[in-house]
Every structure is written in structure tokens, then in C-alpha cells.
C-alpha positions as CSV (number, residue, x, y, z in Angstrom):
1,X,131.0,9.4,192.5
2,X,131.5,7.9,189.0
3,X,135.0,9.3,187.9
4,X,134.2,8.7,183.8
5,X,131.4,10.8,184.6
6,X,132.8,13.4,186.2
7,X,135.9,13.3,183.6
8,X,133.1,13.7,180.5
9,X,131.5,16.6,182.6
10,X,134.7,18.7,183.4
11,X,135.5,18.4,179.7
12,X,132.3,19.4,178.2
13,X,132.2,22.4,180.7
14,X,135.7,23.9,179.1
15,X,134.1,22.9,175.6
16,X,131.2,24.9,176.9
17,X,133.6,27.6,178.3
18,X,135.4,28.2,174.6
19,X,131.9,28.9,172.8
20,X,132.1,32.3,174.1
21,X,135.5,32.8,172.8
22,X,133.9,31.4,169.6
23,X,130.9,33.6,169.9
24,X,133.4,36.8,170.3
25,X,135.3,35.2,166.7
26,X,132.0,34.8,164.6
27,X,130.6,38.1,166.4
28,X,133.6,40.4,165.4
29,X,133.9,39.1,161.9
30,X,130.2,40.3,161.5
31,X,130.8,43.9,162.4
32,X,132.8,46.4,160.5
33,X,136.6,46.8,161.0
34,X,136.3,49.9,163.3
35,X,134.5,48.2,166.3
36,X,135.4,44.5,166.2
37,X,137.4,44.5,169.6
38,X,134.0,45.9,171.2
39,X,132.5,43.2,170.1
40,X,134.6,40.9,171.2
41,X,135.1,42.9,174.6
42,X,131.4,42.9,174.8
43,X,131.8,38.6,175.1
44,X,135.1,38.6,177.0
45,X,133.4,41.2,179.6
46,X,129.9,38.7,179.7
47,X,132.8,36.1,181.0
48,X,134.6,37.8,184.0
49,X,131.2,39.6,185.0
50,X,128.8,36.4,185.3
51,X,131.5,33.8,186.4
52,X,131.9,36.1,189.7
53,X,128.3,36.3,190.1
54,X,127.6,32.9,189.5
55,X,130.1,32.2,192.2
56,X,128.7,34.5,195.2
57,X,124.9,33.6,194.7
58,X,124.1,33.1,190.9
59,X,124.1,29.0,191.6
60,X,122.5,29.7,194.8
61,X,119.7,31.6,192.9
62,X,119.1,28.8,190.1
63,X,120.0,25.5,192.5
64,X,119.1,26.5,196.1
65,X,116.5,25.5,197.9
66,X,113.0,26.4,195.9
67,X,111.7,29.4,198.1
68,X,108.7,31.1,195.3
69,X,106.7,27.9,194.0
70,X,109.2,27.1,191.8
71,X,109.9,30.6,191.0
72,X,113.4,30.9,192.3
73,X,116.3,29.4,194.4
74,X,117.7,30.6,197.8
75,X,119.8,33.1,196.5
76,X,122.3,32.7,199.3
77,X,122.2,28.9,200.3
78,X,125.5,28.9,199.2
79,X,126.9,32.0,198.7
80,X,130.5,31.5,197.6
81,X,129.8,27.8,197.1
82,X,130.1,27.3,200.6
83,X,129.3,23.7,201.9
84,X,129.9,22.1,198.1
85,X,133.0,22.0,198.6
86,X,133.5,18.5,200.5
87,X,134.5,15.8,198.4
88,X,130.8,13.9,199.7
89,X,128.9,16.8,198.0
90,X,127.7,15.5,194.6
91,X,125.2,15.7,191.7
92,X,124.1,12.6,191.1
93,X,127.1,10.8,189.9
94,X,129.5,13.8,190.0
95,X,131.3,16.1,192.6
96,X,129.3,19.2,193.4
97,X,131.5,21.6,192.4
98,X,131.5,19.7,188.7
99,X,128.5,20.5,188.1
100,X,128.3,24.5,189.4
101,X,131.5,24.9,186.9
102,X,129.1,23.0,184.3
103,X,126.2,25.4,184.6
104,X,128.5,28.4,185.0
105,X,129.2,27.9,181.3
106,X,126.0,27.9,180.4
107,X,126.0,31.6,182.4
108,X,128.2,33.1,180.9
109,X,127.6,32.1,176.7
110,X,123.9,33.1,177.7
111,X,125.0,36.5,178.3
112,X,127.2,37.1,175.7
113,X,124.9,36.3,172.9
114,X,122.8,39.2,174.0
115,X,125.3,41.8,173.0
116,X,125.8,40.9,169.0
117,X,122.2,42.9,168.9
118,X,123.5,46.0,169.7
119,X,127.0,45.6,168.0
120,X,128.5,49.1,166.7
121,X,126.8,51.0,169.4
122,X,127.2,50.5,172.7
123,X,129.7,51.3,175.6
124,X,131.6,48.8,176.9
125,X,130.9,50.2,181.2
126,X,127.4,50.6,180.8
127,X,127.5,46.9,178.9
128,X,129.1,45.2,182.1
129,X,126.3,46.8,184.4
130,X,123.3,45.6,182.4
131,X,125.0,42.4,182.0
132,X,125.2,42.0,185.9
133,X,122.1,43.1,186.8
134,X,120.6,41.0,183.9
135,X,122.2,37.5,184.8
136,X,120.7,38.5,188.8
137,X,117.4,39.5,187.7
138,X,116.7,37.1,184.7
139,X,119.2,34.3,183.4
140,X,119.4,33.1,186.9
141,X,115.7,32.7,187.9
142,X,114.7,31.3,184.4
143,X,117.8,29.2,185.1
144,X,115.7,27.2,188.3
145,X,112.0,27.4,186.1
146,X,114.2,24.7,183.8
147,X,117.2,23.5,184.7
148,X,116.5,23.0,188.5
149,X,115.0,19.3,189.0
150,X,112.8,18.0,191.8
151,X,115.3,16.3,194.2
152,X,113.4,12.8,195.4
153,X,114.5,10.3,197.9
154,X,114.2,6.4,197.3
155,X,110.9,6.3,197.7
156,X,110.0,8.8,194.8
157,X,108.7,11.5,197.2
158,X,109.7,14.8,196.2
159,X,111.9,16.3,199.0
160,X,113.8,19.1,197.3
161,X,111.4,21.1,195.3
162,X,112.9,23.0,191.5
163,X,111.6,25.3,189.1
164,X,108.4,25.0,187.5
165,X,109.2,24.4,183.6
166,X,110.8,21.5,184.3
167,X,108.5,20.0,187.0
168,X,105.6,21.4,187.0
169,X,104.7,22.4,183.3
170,X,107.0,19.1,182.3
171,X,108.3,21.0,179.1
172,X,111.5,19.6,177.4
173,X,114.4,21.8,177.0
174,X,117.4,19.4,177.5
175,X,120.2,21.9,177.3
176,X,118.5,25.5,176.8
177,X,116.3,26.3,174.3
178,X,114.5,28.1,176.7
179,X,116.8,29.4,179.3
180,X,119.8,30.2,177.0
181,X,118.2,31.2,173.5
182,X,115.1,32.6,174.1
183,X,115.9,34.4,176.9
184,X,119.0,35.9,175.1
185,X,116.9,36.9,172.1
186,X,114.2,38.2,173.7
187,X,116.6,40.3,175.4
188,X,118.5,41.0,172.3
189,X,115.4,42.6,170.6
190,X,114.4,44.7,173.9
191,X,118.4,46.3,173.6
192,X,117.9,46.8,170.1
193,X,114.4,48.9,170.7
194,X,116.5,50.9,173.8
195,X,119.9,51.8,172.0
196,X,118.2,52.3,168.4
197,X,119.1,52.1,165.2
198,X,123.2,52.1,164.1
199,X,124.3,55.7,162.6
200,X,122.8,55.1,158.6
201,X,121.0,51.9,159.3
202,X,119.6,50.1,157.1
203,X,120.1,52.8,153.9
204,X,124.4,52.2,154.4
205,X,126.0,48.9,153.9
206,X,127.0,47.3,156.9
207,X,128.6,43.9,155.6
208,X,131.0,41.5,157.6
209,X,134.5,42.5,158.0
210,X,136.2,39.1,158.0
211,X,134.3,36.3,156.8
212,X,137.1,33.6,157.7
213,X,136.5,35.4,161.9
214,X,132.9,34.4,161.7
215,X,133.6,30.5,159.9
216,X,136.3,30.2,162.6
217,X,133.7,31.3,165.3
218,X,131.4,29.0,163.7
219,X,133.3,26.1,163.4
220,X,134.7,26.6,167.5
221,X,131.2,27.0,168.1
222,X,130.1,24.0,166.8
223,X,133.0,22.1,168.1
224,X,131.8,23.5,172.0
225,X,128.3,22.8,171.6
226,X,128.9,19.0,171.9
227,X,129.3,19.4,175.1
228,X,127.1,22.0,175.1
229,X,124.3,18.9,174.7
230,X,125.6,16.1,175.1
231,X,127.4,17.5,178.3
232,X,124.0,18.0,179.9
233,X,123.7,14.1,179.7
234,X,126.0,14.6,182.9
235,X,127.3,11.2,182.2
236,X,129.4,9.5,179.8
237,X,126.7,7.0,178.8
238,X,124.2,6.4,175.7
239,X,122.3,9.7,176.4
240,X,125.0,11.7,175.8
241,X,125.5,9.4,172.5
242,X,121.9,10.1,171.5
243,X,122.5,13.9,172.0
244,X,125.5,13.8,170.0
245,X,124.5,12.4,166.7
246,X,121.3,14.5,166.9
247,X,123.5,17.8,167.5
248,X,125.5,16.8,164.3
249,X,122.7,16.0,162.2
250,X,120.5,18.7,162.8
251,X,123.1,21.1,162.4
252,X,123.8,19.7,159.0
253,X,120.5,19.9,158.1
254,X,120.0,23.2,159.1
255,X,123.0,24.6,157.1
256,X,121.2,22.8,154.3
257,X,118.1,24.8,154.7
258,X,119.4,28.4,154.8
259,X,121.1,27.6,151.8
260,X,118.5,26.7,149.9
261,X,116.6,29.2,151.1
262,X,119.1,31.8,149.7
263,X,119.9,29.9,146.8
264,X,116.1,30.1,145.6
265,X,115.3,33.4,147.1
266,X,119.0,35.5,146.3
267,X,120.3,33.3,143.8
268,X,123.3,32.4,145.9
269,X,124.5,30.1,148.5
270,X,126.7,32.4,150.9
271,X,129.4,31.8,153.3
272,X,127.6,34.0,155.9
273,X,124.5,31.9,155.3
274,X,126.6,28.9,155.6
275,X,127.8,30.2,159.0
276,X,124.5,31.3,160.4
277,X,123.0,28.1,159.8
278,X,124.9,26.6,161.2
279,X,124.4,28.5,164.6
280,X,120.6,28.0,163.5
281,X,120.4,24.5,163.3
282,X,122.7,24.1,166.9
283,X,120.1,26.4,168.6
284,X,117.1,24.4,167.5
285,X,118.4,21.2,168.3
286,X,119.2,22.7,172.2
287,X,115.9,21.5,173.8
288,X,115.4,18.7,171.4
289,X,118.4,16.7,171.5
290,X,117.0,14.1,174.0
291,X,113.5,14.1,172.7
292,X,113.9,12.7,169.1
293,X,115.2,10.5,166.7
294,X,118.3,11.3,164.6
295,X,115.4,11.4,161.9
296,X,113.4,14.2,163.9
297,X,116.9,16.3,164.2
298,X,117.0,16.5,160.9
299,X,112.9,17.4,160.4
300,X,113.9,20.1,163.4
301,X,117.4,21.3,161.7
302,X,115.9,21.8,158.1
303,X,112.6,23.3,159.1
304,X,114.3,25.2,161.4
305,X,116.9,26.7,159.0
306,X,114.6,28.2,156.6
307,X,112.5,29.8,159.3
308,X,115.7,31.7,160.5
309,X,116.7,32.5,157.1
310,X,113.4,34.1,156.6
311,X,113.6,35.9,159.5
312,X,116.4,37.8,159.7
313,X,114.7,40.0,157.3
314,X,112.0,40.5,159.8
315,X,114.3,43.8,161.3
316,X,113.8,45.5,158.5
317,X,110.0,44.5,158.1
318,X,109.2,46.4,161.7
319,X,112.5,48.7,161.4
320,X,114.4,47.3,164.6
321,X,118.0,47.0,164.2
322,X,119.3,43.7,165.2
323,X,122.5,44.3,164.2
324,X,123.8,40.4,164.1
325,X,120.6,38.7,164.1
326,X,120.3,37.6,167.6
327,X,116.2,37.9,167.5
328,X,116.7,36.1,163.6
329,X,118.7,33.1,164.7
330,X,118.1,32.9,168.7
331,X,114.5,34.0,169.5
332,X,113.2,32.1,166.5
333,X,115.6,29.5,166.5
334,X,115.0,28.8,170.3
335,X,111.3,28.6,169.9
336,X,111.0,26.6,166.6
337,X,113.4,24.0,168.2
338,X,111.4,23.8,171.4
339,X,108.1,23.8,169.8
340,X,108.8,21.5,167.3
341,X,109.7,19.1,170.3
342,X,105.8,18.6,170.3
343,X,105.7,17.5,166.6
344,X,108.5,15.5,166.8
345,X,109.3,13.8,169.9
346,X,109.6,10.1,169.7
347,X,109.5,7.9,173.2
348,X,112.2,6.2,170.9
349,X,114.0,9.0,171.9
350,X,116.1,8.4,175.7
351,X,112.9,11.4,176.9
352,X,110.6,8.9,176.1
353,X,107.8,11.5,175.0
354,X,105.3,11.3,171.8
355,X,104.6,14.7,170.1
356,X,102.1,15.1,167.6
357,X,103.2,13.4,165.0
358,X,104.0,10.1,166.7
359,X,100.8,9.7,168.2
360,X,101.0,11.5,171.6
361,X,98.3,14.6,170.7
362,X,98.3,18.0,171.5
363,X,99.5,17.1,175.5
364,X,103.3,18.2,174.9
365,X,102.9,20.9,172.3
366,X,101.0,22.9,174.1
367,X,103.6,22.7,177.5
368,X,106.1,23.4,175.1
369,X,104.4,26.8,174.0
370,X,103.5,27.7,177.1
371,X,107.1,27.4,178.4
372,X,108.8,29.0,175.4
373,X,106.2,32.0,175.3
374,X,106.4,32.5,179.4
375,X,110.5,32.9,179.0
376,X,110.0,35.0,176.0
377,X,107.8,37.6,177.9
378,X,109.5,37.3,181.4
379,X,112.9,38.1,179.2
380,X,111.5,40.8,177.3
381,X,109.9,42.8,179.8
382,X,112.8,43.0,182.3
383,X,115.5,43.5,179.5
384,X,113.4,46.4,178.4
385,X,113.1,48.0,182.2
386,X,117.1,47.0,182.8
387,X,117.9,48.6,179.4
388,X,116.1,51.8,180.2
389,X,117.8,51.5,183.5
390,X,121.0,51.8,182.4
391,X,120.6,54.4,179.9
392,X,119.1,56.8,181.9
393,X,121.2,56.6,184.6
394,X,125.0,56.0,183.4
395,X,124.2,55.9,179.3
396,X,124.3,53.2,177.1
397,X,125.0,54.3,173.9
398,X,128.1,55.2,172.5
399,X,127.7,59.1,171.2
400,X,127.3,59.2,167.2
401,X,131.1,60.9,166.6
402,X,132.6,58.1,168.3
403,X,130.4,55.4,166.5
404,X,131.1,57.1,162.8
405,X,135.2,57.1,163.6
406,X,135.8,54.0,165.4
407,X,134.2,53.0,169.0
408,X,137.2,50.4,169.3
409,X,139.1,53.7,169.8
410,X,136.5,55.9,171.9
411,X,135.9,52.7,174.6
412,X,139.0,50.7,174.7
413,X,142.2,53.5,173.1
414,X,143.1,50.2,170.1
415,X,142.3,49.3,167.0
416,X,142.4,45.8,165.6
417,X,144.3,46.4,162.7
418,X,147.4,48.4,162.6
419,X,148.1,49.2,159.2
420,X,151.3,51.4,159.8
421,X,151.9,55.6,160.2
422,X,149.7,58.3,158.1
423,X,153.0,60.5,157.7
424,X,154.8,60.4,154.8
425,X,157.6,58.0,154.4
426,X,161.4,59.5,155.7
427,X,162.7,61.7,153.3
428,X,160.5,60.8,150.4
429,X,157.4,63.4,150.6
430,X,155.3,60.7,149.4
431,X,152.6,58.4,151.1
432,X,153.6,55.1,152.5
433,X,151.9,51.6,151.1
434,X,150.7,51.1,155.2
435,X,149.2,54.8,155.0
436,X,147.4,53.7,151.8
437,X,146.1,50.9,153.2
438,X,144.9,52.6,156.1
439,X,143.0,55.5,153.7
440,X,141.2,52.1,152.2
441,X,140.4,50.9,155.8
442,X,138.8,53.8,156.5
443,X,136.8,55.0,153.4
444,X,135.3,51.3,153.7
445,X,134.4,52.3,157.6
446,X,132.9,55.3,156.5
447,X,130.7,53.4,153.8
């Protein structure tokens, strides 16, 4: 065990761990006033759902034993982390348990960023459920096809079979591209087709409540995703230094490109853009960090930004509300930044790989397609059956009374902003200032 390394690891797992707060801050600023604490409910719930299942058999299912041709794990090898918890248990250079509390993260953020498709609309029970069922059924098989390493002795020989993305197809996604952001926004879009369209989408206005909640979201999520990537180095060594400077500069790059984008097609650079390029240009750089050059980041962040900018649009094109742009920023983010890793991948770069455009052909563009498209489709298709599970069993959808007056109220009896009484002020007969502010409040809901 080297103790550096395990110090880095622990640290990037609770960096890991606070992008889902982050995600529930730059979620519920998006959404209007009335159903922010859903939204942030929706992540909180992700969190105590998928760290218990991870727990009982979620790393068993991605990290066990290969038992389906690289298909899945042995769900129950260690059910309850049993036998990982002896201090001679490790992975690679750090303790066992490091690394489940690692990939845990990794869980539970996956999750969450499903539910900012279906924001304004959904109940908060029925939520938990198709969470569950989809970290069993999904995230934690597509978790072994990448994450989940051949396990060889000394001699090279494979003794401890993984998934087959990562061994068999030899893509590159270093920390996700695949697993986490493709698989969420595939699933994002196959919600969005099963709940519908939000009550006056897209002839109402349906703009952010509190830009400063989505910068602050932004900014903790940007401040997580450094261990995010340069966490999954699982060492404190140059790797992780590689990963780093390419997370920052990508990201950079990215913000760049939505704004031009909006500057030359809107005639303004906005702070939402600012903020959603952001989360662009991090979800692009995901697979790639380990692949290229700080000057192929910034290719991957830049072209990568003006492809999500352009597509966020694409919901109204085919009339699919995506009500944060999960399928905008995730599912196209996800699979420019992994395809892109066969233009721009450098064997400069610690992966030691050529794409296209440093001499190495077709040969890892085409791995790269074929493991982004097979998540994509895997993802869709069993969000869509789980989805239609759940709402024709228990109901997914909040009903269209409680989404017009406040579904913060209908699922969880609070609102987020207490503005004072209705009633008159004492011995006055005349409205209070709070009461005023409230009438506001609500007549902006209601728009």
C-alpha cells in the first residue's frame, strides 16, 4: 500500500462525492421557483438510494468476478463488501475499500444527472424506484464493460477477466465518457419521451430561477471534477498531473466555444451559457483526459462546446422536452469527447495511443464509436422499459394541478422561499410587503 496514493484517492472520492451536491445547486437554479427542492431532492435521493446498493452488490456487479464474457460482474462476490475489508485487500497501490468508496462516487453523480431531464414533473417515490432499479440493471453492468480491468499476474497472463469496452474493444474512456455521460443522457432522453412534455412547454417561458444557484453549482462542480479525473489516476503521480491540466484547459476552452456560439448566433454571451459550458467542456474531456495533449484538450473543449450549444435546441427540433439539457450537454457532450479521442489522441499523451490526426488511422476511432454507440443503445432501451415500468405500475408523473401550483409542495409539504403570511398585516386592513412579494413569486410561477 502506498499511503500518498491512497491519501490522493480518499480525497478525490469526497471531491467526487460534492459534485452531486453541486449538480443539485446548478440543477435547482435552472428550474422555476416552485419546484427547486424537487430538484434538488431528486439528487439528494440518487445519493442515499445508490450508495446502499452499491454497498450490498452494486461493486460486486461492476468489480466481481467476470461471469457473462465480459458482460457483467458476480453480483454477490461481495455482497456487503465482505472479504475487502482486511487491511491486505488492495487495488493496486491502495486499500480495497479506497477504491469501492472511489467508484461509489462515480454511482451516485451518474444517477443524479438523469433527473435534470424531467425537472418540473416528476414524483419524488416513483423517482427513487427507477433510480434503484436503474443503477441494478444499467449503470452497474456498463460500469464492468469499462471500468473493470483485466487482472494479470507477473507474467502478463490474464487471470481475472473485466468488461469488454475496456479489454476487449480497447476503447478509452479514462474516467466516464461512456459509463457516466452517455449512459445518463441516453437515459435522460428515454424519461423525457415517458413523462412528456412540462404543463405549456415550449409556448411558456420556463427561464432559470437563480442564476448565482446554477454558477455556484457550476463552479463546485468544476472544483469536484478534478478528482473526478485526475482521481481515476488512482495515484498521486504525473498521470494524475496530465489529467489535471487537460481537465482545466478543456473546460476553458469549452466555455469559450458556447459563448461564441451565442454571441454570433443570439447576439449575447450569457451567464447560463457560461455555466453550461462549462459542464460541456468537463464532460468531453471525461474519457479524454489521459489520451491527449493539453493542446488536443483544448481542440476537444472548443469543438466540443459549440456542438452542445447547438444542440440544446435539438428538443425543440423533434419536440422532446429535455427540460435541463441533459441529452444537449451529456449525450452529445459524452460522445463528442470520446469520439474525438480517435482524432486527437497523442501517444505523447500518458495512454500512449495515435488517433487520426497523429498518424494512428482509423484503428481507434472506430473502437471509440463502437463503444460510445453500444452504451448509448444499451442505456436507452432499458431506461425506456424501466421508465414505462414505473409509470404503469406506481406513476411517475406528478398530476398537472400539482405541477401548475407548486410540486415542492404536492411531494415534499415546503417551499424554498418563504416570503411571509398572505393575511393582511395586524390591524391595518392592508397587504403586507412579504404578501406582495409572494403575489410576485407566484404570478412569475404561473408564467
Amino acid at each position: 500500500m502506498d499511503t500518498g496514493d491512497t491519501a490522493w484517492v480518499l480525497t478525490s472520492a469526497a471531491l467526487v462525492l460534492l459534485m452531486t451536491p453541486g449538480l443539485a445547486f446548478f440543477y435547482g437554479g435552472m428550474v422555476r421557483s416552485k419546484s427547486v427542492l424537487n430538484m434538488m431532492m431528486m439528487s439528494l435521493g440518487a445519493m442515499a438510494v445508490v450508495g446502499v446498493l452499491w454497498v450490498l452488490f452494486g461493486y460486486s456487479t461492476a468489480f466481481g468476478a467476470d461471469v457473462g464474457g465480459g458482460l457483467l460482474g458476480k453480483p454477490f462476490e461481495f455482497f456487503g463488501l465482505d472479504g475487502l475489508l482486511g487491511a491486505d485487500s488492495l487495488a493496486g497501490k491502495i486499500p480495497s475499500t479506497v477504491f469501492v468508496a472511489f467508484q461509489a462516487m462515480f454511482a451516485i453523480i451518474t444517477v443524479a444527472l438523469i433527473s435534470g431531464a424531467i425537472a418540473d414533473r416528476a414524483r419524488f417515490g416513483p423517482w427513487l424506484l427507477f433510480a434503484g432499479l436503474w443503477a441494478t440493471i444499467v449503470y452497474f453492468p456498463v460500469a464492468h464493460w469499462v471500468f473493470d480491468f483485466d487482472g494479470k499476474d507477473e507474467a502478463g497472463n490474464v487471470i481475472d477477466p473485466g468488461g469488454w469496452i475496456a479489454n476487449k474493444l480497447l476503447a478509452i474512456d479514462f474516467a466516464g465518457g461512456t459509463a457516466v455521460h452517455i449512459n445518463a443522457g441516453a437515459a435522460g432522453l428515454a424519461l423525457a419521451i415517458v413523462l412528456g412534455k412540462r404543463v405549456g412547454w415550449p409556448k411558456e417561458p420556463m427561464k432559470p430561477h437563480s442564476l448565482p444557484l446554477v454558477v455556484l453549482g457550476a463552479g463546485l462542480l468544476w472544483f469536484g471534477w478534478f478528482g473526478f479525473n485526475a482521481g481515476s489516476a488512482l495515484g498521486a503521480n504525473g498521470l494524475a498531473g496530465v489529467t489535471f491540466i487537460n481537465t482545466l484547459v478543456a473546460t476553458c476552452a469549452a466555455m469559450l466555444g458556447w459563448l461564441i456560439t451565442e454571441r454570433i448566433r443570439d447576439g449575447k454571451a450569457t451567464t447560463l451559457g457560461a455555466a453550461s459550458g462549462v459542464i460541456a467542456g468537463l464532460v468531453a474531456i471525461t474519457p479524454a483526459c489521459s489520451s491527449v495533449t493539453p493542446i488536443g484538450a483544448i481542440a476537444v473543449g472548443a469543438i466540443t462546446g459549440v456542438l452542445c450549444a447547438l444542440a440544446v435546441s435539438l428538443k425543440y427540433r423533434f419536440g422532446f422536452d429535455d427540460s435541463l439539457d441533459v441529452v444537449g450537454v451529456h449525450l452529445v457532450g459524452g460522445l463528442s469527447g470520446t469520439i474525438l479521442i480517435g482524432l486527437f489522441a497523442s501517444e505523447a499523451a500518458p495512454a500512449k495511443v495515435n488517433g487520426l490526426f497523429y498518424g494512428g488511422g482509423f484503428d481507434q476511432l472506430w473502437r471509440q464509436a463502437v463503444g460510445a454507440f453500444a452504451v448509448l443503445g444499451y442505456s436507452f432501451v432499458l431506461s425506456l422499459a424501466l421508465g414505462y415500468l414505473v409509470k404503469f405500475t406506481v406513476g411517475f408523473r406528478a398530476t398537472e394541478e400539482a405541477e401548475v401550483a407548486s410540486i415542492d409542495e404536492s411531494e415534499h409539504a415546503e417551499r424554498a422561499y418563504e416570503y411571509g403570511s398572505l393575511t393582511s398585516a395586524r390591524g391595518t386592513g392592508k397587504p403586507s410587503v412579504a404578501a406582495g412579494a409572494t403575489a410576485v413569486l407566484e404570478g412569475s410561477n404561473k408564467k
